[in-house]
N, C-alpha and C positions, 0 to 999 in steps of 0.2 A: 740280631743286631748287636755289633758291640757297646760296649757297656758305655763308652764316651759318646758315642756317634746317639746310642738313646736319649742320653742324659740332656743332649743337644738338641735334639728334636723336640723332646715334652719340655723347657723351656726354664729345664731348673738348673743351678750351679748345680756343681761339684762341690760337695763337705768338704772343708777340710778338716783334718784330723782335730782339730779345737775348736770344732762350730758348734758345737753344745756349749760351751760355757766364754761366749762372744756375743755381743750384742752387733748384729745386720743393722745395714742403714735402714734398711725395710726388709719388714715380716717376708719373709715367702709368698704368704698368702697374696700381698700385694702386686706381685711380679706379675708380669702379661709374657706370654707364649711368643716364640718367634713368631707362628704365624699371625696373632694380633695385632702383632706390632704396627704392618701398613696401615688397619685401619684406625687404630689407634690416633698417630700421626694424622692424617686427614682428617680426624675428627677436630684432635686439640687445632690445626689451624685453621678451620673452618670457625671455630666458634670463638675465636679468640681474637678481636677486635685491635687492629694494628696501628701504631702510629706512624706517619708518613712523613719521613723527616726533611723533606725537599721536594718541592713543588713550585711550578711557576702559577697556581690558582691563584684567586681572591675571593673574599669573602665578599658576600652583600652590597657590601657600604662602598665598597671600588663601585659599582656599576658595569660601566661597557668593559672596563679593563678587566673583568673577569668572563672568560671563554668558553661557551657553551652549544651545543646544536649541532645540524651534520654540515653545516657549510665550516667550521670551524675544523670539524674533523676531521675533515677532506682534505682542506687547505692548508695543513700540519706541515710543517718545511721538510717531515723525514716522506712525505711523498710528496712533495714537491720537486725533492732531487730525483725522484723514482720517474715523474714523469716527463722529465727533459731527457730522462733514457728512452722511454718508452715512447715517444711521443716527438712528429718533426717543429712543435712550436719551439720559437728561441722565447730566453725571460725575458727580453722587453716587450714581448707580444703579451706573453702571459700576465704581466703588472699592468697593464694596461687595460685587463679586464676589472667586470665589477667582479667581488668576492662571490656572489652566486654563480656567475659565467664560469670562475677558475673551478668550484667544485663541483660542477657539471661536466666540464673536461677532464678533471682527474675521475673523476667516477666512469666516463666512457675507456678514458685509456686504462685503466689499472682494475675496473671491475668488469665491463661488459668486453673489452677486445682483450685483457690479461685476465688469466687464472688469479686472485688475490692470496696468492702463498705467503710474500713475503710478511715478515714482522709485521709490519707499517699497516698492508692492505690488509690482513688479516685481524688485526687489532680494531679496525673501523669493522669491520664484518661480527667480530664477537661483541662489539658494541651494538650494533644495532638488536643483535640475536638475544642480547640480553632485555630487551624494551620489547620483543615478540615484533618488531620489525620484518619485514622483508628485505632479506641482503642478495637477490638477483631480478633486481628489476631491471627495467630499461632506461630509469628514472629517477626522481628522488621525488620526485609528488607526495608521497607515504610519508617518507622520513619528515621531509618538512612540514606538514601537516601535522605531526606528531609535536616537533620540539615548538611548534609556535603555540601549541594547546599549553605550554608548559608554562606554572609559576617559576620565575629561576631559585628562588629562595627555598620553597618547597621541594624541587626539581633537586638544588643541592642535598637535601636533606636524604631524599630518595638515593641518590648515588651514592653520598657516603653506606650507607648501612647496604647497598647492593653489592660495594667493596670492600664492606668489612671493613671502613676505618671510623676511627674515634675522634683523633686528632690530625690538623691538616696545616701545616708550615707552610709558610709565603715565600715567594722572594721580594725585599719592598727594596727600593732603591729611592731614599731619600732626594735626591738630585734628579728625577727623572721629571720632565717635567710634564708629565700628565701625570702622574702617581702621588707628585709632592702636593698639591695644592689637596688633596683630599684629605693628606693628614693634616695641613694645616686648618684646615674646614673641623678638624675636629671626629675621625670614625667611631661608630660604633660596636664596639667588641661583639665575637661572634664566639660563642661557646665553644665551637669545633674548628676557629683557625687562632694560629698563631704567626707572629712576622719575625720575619729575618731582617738585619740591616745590611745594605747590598753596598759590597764598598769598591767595587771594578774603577767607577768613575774617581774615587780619589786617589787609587792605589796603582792602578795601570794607566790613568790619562790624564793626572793630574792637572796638563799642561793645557787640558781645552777645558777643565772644568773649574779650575778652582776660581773662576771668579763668581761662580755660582753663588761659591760660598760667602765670598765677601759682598755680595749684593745681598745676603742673609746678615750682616754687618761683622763675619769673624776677620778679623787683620791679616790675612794671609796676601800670599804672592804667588808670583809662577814659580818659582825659584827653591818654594818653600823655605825660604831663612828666615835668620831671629826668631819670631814667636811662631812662625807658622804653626810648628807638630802644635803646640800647645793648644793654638787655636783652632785647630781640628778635634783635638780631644775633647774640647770644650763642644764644637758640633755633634762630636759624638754621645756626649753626654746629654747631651740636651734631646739629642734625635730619642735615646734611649728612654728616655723619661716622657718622651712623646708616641713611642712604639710600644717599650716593652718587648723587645724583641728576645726571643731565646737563644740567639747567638750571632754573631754577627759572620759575613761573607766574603768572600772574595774568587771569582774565575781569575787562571793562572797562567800564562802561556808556557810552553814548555820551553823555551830560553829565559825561564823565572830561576836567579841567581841567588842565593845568599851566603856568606853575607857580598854584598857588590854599592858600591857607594853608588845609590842610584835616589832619586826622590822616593820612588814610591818604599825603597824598604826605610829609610829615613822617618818617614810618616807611620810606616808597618814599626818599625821597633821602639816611637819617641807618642805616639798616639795609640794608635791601634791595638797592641797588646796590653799597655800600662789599663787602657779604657777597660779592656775584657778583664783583668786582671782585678780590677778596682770593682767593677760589677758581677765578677763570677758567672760570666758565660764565655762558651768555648769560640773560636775562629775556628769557622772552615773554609777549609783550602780546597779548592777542587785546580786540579791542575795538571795542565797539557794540553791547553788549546791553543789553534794555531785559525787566528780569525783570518777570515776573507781572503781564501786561499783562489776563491773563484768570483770577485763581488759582485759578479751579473747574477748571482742565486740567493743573493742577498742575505736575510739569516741561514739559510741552507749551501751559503758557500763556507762555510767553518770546517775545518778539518781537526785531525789527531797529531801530535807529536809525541814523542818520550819525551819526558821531563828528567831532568837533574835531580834524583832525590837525596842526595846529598845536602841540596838546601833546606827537606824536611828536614834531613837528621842534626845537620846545624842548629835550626830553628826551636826542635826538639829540644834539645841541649843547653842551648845557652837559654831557653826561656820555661825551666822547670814546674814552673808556677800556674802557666798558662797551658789551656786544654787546646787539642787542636781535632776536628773532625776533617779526615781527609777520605777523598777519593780521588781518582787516577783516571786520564781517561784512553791510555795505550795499554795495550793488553801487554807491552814488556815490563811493562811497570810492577804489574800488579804481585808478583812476586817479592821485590824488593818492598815494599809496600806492609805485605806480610814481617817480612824481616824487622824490619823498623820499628812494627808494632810491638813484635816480641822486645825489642830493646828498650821502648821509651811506653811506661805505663800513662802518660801524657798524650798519649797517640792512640785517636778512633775509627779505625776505616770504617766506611758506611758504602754502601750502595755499589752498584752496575750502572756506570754513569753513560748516559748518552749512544754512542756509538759498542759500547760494552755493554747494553739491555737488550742482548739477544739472548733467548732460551743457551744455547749450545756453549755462549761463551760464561753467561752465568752460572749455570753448573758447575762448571771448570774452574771459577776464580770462590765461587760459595766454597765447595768440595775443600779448596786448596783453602781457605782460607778456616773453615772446621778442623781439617788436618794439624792447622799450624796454631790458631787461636781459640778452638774450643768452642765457646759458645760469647768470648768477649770481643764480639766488632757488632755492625749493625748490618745486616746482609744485602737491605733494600732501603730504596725511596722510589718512588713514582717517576720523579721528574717532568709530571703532568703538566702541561700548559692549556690543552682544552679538560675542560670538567669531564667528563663522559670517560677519557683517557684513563682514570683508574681502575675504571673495575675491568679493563681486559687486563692493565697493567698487574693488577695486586692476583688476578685469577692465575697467571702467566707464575709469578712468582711462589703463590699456594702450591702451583704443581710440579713445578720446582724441586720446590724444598721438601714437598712429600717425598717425593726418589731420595732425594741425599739425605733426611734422615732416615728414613728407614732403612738405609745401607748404613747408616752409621750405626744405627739402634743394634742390626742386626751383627756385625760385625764384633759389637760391644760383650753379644750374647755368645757367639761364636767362640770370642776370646775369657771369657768363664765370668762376667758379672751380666746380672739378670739386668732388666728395668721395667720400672712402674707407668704408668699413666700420669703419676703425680710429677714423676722428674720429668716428663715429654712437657706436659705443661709448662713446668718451671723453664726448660731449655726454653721451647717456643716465646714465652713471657717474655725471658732476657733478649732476645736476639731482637723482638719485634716492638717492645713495647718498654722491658727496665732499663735496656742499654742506652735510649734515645733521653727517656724518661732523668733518668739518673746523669746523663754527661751536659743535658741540656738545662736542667730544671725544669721541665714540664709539666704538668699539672692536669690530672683529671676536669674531663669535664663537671659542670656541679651538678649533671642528673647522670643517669646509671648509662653508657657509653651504647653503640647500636651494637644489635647482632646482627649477623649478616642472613641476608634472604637469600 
């Protein structure tokens, strides 16, 4: 064998001619072998407890608004579009059912007369497999029987640590009006959730909600002039001091402009940033949605656009100060995306959002995005809206990201520097857990976090 192609194999650098009298970041001793490497990798994220930086869950203290069981599971709008293909019912037949009837029909059409390949169906399938369920019945008698045995609070506890997460991010929308009255009731903090403030309703629709606000008694108008920004900032301040929220939100359509004299960036650049700036937490932006493209499928009539990211990189620019966590939801985007981030150290892509959390296109944009950023962006979030939804999600993700590093690991080895265990940790650490930690201020729970089962 020759001498390189060895040295490659058994998993050591090459000396160089001054490596006696050079200090290595680490000993030799500590180096792991290319072939260690894959299991290496599956080990550290196996046992490495992640935080989940966007989520539609709830904690506890919400009650019904938090989403649990197989009728919820069923009922998920990404197979809800699955079964108006599948299936001759129109959606006004389908709303028209109770919630049990609808996930009785999606489970005949997408599990017992379709093979469940896709994402969607296949993800309720590794959910139940994981609870030792039966996922080919002719029925749901089992399942349901199973999650009505269930404490929900216990039931959470169970799924987080089956998912491997630590910590679990909300979406709260202060103005929603089954949401708000429970913080104004007062919640009680849950160890393992944290809230977002959702700001869609002032920022995109100002025009049907802002008297929300002023029946909350802030001085505003349609129009938002004279004090309004102010007295938003002041709602924001207040909500913040009522939340706690580790960053605040906003969904973006992809004909989102800036700068463009519009209300909502008015409020975005005279409220919005000043607030996040003054409390040091980050805005994220998700952006390129293009609502109610079809409104007979109701939440599952939303579609994708490109976005302009030019208004990131404005945004980026003229507001230095201020963090922004973004994700993209057209897969043309997400290159430029990339770009941006190399330019503005202000700028944190996060996640596979939505119609982009498919295995094939995730690799692709993870891959590209290690390529270009290393190990500084956040690679995932859940975007769970029923409870149970994580741990296919977060599974989906581990398996992932085991291929792409250890093609990266190996590649690293290929091209003459070894690696340890201890820096697979630290990568894994940063990407899942310091990156969210550190841009959001996040905070350990106060007992020792779950391992995963």
């Amino acid at each position: 064998m020759p001498k390189k192609q060895h040295e490659r194999a058994s998993g050591m650098r090459t000396a160089s001619p001054n490596s006696t009298s050079q200090t290595s970041i680490s000993s030799d001793g500590d180096l792991i072998t290319e072939a260690q490497i894959p299991s290496a990798v599956e080990d550290v994220l196996t046992s490495t407890p992640f935080v989940d930086i966007h989520t539609h869950l709830y904690s506890p203290a919400f009650g019904k608004l938090g989403l649990w069981g197989i009728d919820e599971l069923l009922t998920y709008h990404y197979l809800e579009a699955e079964l108006f293909r599948s299936s001759d019912i129109k959606p006004h037949q389908y709303w028209a059912l109770s919630k049990r009837e609808q996930a009785d029909l999606i489970w005949q059409a997408l599990f017992v007369e379709t093979t469940p390949i896709s994402e969607a169906t296949r993800g309720v399938v590794a959910a139940l497999n994981a609870f030792h369920l039966p996922t080919d019945r002719l029925d749901l008698t089992e399942a349901r029987s199973f999650f009505k045995a269930q404490s929900y609070e216990s039931h959470i506890q169970r799924v987080l640590e089956m998912a491997g997460i630590s910590l679990v991010v909300m979406t709260n929308d202060p103005l929603d009006p089954e949401e708000a009255p429970v913080w104004l009731n007062g919640v009680t903090n849950h160890r393992q959730f944290r809230a977002v403030l959702r700001l869609d309703r002032i920022l995109c629709t100002w025009s049907a909600h802002w008297q929300l606000l002023a029946s909350q008694g802030y001085k505003v108008d349609e129009q938002a002039s004279g004090h309004s920004a102010a007295e938003v900032r002041c709602f924001l301040m207040d909500w913040h001091k009522r939340m706690q929220p580790v960053y605040m939100a906003v969904s973006l359509p992809d004909t989102f402009g800036y700068p463009q004299d519009t209300v909502g960036n008015r409020l975005l650049t005279e409220a919005v940033l000043p607030a996040c700036r003054e409390l040091n937490i980050p805005l994220s932006l998700m952006m390129g949605v293009r609502k109610q493209v079809n409104p007979a499928l109701r939440l599952a009539g939303d579609a994708a656009g490109r976005a302009d990211l030019r208004a990131l990189e404005n945004l980026c620019r003229d507001f230095p100060e201020n963090r922004f966590l973004v994700s993209v939801l057209s897969r043309e985007n997400q290159h430029e995306l990339c770009v941006y981030a190399r330019k503005f150290s202000n700028l944190m892509p996060f996640g596979c959002w939505w119609f982009m959390n498919n295995p094939s296109i995730v690799e692709e944009i993870t891959r590209e995005r290690i390529e270009m950023l290393g190990t500084s962006f956040i690679p995932q979030h859940s975007d769970a809206r029923v409870l149970e939804q994580v741990i296919y999600k977060w599974n989906n993700t581990r398996r992932t990201m085991a291929g792409l590093l250890t093609g990266s690991y190996r590649l690293l080895v290929e091209d003459g520097r070894g690696v340890t265990r201890r820096e697979i940790q630290r990568d894994v650490t940063r990407l899942f857990r310091s990156n969210a930690e550190s841009w959001t201020g996040l905070r350990e729970p106060a007992a020792d976090p779950p391992t995963r089962t």
